[in-house]
KOLMARTI-73452 format. One record per residue (C-alpha): chain; z, x, y; residue in three letters; residue number from 1. Coordinates in steps of 0.001 Angstrom, whole numbers. Example, Ala and Ser with C-alpha at 12.3 -4.5 7.8 and 13.67 -1.06 7.14 Angstrom:
KOLMARTI-73452
[marnu A; [7800; 12300; -4500]; ALA; 1]
[marnu A; [7140; 13670; -1060]; SER; 2]
//
This chain:
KOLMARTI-73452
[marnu A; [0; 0; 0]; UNK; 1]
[marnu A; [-1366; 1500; 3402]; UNK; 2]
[marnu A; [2022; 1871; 5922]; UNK; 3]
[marnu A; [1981; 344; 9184]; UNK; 4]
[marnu A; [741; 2476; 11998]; UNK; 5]
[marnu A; [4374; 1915; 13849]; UNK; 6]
[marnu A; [6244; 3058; 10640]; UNK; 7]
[marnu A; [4050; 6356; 10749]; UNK; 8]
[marnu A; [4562; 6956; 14161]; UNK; 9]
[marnu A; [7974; 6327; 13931]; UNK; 10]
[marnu A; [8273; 9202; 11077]; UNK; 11]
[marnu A; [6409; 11419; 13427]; UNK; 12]
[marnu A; [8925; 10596; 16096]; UNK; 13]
[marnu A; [11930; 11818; 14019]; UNK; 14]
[marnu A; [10355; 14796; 12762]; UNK; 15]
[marnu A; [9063; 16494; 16212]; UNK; 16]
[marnu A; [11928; 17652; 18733]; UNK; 17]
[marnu A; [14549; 15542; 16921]; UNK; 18]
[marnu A; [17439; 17766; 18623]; UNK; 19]
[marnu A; [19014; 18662; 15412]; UNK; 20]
[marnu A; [17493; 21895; 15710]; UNK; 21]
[marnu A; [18325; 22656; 19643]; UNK; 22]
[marnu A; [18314; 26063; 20387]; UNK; 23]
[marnu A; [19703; 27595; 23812]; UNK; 24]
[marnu A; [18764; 30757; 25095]; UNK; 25]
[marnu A; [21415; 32137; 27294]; UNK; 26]
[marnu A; [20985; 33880; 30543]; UNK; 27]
[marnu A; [23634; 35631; 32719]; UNK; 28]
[marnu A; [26264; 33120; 34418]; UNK; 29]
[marnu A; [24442; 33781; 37988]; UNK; 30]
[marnu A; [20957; 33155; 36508]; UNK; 31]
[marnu A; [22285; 29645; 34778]; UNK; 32]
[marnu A; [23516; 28684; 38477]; UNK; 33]
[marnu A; [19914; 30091; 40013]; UNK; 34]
[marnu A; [18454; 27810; 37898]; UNK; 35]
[marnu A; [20525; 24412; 38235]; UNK; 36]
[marnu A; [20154; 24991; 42088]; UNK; 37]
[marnu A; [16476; 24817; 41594]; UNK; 38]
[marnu A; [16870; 21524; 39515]; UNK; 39]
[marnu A; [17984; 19875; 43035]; UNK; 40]
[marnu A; [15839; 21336; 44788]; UNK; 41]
[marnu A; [12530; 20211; 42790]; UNK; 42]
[marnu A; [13954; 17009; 43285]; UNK; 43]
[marnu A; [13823; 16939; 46867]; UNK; 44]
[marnu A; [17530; 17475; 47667]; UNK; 45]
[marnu A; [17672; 19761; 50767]; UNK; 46]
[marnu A; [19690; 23453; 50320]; UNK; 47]
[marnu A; [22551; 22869; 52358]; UNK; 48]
[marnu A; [23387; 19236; 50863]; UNK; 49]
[marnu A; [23202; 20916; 47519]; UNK; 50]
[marnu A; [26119; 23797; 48019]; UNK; 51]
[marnu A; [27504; 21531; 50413]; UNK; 52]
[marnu A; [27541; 17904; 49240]; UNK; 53]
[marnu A; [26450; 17711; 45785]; UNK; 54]
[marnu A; [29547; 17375; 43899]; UNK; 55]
[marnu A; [27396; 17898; 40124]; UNK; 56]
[marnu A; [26030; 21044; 41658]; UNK; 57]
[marnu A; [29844; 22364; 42450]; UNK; 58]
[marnu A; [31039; 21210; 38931]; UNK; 59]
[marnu A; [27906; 22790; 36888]; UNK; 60]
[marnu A; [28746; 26109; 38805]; UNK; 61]
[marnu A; [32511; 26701; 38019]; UNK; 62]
[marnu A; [31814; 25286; 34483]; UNK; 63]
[marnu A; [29278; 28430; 34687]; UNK; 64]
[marnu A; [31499; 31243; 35696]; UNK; 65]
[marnu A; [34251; 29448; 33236]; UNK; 66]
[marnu A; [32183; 30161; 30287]; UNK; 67]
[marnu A; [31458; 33936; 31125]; UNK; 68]
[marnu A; [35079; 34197; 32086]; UNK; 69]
[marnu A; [36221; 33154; 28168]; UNK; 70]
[marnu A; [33045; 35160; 26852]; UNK; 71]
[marnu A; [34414; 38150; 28799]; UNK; 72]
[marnu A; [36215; 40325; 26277]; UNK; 73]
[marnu A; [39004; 43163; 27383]; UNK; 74]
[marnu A; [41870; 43086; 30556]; UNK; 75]
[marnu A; [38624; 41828; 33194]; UNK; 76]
[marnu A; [37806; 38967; 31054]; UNK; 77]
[marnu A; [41827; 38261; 29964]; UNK; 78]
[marnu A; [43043; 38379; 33938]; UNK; 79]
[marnu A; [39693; 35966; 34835]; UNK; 80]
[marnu A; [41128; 33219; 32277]; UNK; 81]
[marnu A; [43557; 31587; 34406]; UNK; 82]
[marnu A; [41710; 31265; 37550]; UNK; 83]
[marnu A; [38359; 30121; 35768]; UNK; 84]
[marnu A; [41108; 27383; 34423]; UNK; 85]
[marnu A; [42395; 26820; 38182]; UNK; 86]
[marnu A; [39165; 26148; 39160]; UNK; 87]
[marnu A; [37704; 23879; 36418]; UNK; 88]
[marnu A; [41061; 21414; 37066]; UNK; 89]
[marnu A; [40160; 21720; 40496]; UNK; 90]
[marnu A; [36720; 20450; 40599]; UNK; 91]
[marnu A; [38214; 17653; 38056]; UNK; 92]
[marnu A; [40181; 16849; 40307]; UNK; 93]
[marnu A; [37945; 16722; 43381]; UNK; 94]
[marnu A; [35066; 15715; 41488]; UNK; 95]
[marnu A; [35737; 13439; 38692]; UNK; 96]
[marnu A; [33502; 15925; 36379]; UNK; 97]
[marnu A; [34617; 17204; 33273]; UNK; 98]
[marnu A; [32560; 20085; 31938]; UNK; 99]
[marnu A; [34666; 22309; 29540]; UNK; 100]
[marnu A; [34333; 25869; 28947]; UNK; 101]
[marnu A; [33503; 25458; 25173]; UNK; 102]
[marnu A; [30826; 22772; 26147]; UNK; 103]
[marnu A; [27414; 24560; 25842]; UNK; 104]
[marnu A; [24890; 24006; 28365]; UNK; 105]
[marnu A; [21149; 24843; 28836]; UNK; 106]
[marnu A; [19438; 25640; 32153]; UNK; 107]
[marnu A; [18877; 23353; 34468]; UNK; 108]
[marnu A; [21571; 21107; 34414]; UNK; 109]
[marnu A; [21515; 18137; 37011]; UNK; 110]
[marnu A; [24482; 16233; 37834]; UNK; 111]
[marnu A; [23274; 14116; 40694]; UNK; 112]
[marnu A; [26667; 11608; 41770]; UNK; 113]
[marnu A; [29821; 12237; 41218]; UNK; 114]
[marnu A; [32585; 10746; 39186]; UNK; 115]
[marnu A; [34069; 10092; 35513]; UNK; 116]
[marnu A; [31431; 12572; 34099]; UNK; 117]
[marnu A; [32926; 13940; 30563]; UNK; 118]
[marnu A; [31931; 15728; 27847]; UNK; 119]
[marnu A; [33584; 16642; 25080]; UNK; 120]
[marnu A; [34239; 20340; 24584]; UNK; 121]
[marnu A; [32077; 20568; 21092]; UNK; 122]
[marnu A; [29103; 18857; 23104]; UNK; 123]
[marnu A; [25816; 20657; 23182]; UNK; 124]
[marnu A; [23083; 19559; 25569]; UNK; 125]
[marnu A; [19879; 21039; 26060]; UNK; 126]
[marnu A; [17568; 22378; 28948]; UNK; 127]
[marnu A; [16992; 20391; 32444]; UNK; 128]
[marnu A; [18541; 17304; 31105]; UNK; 129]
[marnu A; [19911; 14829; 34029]; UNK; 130]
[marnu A; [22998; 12632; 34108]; UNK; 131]
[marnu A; [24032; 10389; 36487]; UNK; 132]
[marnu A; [27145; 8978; 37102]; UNK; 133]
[marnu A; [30385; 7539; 34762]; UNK; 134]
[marnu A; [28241; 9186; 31579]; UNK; 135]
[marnu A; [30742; 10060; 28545]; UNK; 136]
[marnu A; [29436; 12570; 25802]; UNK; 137]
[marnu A; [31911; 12087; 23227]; UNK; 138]
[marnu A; [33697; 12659; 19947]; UNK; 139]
[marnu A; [33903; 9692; 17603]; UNK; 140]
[marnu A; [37628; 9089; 16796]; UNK; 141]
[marnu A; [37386; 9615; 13161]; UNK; 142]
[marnu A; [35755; 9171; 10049]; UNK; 143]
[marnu A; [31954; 10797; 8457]; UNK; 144]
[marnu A; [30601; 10914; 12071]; UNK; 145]
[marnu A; [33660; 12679; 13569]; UNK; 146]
[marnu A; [31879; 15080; 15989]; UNK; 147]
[marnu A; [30262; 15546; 19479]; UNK; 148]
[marnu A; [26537; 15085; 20242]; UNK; 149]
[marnu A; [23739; 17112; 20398]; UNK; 150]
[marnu A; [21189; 16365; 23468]; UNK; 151]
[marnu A; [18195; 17783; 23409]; UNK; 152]
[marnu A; [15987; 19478; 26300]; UNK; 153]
[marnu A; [14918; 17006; 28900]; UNK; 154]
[marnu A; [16877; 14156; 28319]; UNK; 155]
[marnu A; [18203; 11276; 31432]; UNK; 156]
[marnu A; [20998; 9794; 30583]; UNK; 157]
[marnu A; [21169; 7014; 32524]; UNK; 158]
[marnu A; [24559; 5576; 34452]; UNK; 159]
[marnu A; [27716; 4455; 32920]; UNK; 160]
[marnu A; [26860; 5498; 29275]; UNK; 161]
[marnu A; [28459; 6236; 26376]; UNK; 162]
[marnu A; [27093; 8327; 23662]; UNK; 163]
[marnu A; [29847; 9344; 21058]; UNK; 164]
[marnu A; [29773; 10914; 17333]; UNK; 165]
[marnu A; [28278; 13601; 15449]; UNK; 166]
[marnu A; [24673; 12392; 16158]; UNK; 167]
[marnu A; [21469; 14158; 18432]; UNK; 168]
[marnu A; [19376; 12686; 20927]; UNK; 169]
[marnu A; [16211; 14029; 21143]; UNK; 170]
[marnu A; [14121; 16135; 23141]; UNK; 171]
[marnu A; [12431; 13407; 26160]; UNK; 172]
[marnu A; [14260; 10596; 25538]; UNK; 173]
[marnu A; [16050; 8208; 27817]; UNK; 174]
[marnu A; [19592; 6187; 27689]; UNK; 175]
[marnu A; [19642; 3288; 29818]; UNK; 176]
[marnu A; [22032; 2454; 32304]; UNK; 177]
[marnu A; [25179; 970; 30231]; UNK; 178]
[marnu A; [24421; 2157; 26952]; UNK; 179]
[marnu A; [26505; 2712; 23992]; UNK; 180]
[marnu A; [24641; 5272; 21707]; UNK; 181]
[marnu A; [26637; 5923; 18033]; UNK; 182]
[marnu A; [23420; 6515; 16554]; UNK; 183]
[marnu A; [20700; 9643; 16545]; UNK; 184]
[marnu A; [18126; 8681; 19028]; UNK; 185]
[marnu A; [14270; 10389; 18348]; UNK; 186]
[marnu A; [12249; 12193; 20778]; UNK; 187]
[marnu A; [10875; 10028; 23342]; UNK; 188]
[marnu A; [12748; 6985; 22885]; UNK; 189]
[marnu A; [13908; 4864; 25503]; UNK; 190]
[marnu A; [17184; 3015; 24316]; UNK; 191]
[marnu A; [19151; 1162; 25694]; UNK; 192]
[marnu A; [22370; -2013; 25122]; UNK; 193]
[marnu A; [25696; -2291; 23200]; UNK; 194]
[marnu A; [24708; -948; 20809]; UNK; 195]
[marnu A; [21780; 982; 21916]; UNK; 196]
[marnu A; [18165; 189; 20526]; UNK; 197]
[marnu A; [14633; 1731; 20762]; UNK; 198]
[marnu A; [12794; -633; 23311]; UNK; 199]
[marnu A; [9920; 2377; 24176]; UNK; 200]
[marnu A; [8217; 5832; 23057]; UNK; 201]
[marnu A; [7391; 6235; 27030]; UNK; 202]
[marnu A; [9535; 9107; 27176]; UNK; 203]
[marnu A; [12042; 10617; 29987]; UNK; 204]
[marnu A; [8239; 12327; 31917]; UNK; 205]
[marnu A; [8831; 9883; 34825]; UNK; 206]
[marnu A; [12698; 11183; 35502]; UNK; 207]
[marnu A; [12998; 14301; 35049]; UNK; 208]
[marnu A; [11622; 16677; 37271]; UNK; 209]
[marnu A; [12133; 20817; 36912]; UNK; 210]
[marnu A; [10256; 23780; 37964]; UNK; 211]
[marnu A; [6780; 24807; 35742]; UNK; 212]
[marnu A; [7533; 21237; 34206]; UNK; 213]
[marnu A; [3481; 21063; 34389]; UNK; 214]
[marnu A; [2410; 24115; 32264]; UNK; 215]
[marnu A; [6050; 23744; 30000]; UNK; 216]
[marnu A; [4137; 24334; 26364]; UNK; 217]
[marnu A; [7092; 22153; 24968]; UNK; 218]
[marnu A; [7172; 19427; 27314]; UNK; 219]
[marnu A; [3061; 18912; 27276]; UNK; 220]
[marnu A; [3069; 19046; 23822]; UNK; 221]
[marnu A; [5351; 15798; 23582]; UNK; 222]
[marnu A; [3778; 14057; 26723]; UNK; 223]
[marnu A; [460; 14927; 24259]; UNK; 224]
[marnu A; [2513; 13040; 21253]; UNK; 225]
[marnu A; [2988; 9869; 23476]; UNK; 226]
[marnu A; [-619; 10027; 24405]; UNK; 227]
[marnu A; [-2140; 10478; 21043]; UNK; 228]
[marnu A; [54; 8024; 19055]; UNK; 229]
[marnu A; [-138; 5497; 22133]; UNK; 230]
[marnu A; [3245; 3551; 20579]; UNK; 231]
[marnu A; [4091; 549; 22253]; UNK; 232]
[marnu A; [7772; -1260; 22605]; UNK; 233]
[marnu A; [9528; -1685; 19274]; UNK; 234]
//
């Protein structure tokens, strides 16, 4: 019996830049920040209201010197400990964002409100992903799927969303605004609800915005995947 072109498409889905496979290159702390800068500024947010104003910018940069502060070995990286851990209550404080050392972050990481942003400290999220505001990256409280999620490269996660266990979102996809996501989520979906569902293959190519994002060999090889398997809404 021939399958169903949807069914093959949606095998093809799961099997290209499924996130379970994310791999982050790693970049001195100063270079990370270089690059998350640029993230706002591709987006049209001017330089001074990014060191100035933007909250997410602030938070993504002390969560960057954290990390090569506990990566630090001998008495330079021991002293650094406690202020990197000054700092990231700080901008908790101030900011509402909760970005823990152990939490391991791509390039290009844009955080663009403020408030009740938190990830869990086993999270791993890809390149130039984009969250907006009240987003929770979470463990699940117990059971088989007891874990933190993995988010692929170029994911928007969309406003007051939840996305909790040991599952991976992949590479382009998007979580709607209010979304509760306990489930893996392929590349290029667009889910959204409580609990989250596959409404579109159209991808996250319309809201997310980075520098080269036009000659990226990864990223026009899935826009190329949308275009030749021309899925429509589940």
């Amino acid at each position: 019996m021939r399958r169903a072109p949807r069914q093959r498409a949606h095998e093809a889905w799961i099997q290209i830049g499924d996130g379970a496979r994310l791999e982050l290159h790693h970049v001195p702390w100063w270079e990370h920040i270089r690059r998350d800068f640029r993230r706002y500024r591709v987006t049209g947010d001017p330089a001074l209201r990014t060191i100035f104003l933007s909250q997410g910018f602030w938070a993504s940069c002390v969560y960057r010197a954290s990390r090569a502060a506990l990566e630090r070995g001998g008495l330079a990286g021991w002293l650094a400990r406690p202020f990197a851990a000054v700092a990231q209550k700080t901008v908790e404080i101030l900011t509402g964002i909760s970005i823990p050392p152990r939490c391991e972050i791509g390039d290009g990481i844009y955080i663009g409100h403020y408030g009740s942003i938190i990830l869990a400290p086993q999270a791993r999220v890809g390149h130039n992903c984009s969250l907006a505001q009240n987003v929770t990256i979470g463990v699940a409280p117990s059971g088989e799927g007891r874990g933190a999620p993995t988010v692929g490269n170029r994911v928007f996660i969309g406003a007051h969303s939840v996305i909790v266990g040991r599952i991976t979102i992949g590479d382009d996809a998007v979580v709607c605004a209010g979304s509760v996501v306990n489930k893996s989520v392929p590349a290029r979906a667009v889910v959204m609800g409580n609990p989250a569902r596959v409404v579109s293959y159209d991808g996250s190519f319309d809201y997310v915005f980075y520098d080269g994002m036009d000659v990226d060999p990864a990223r026009r090889a899935s826009l190329d995947k949308v275009r030749s398997l021309n899925v429509g809404p589940a």
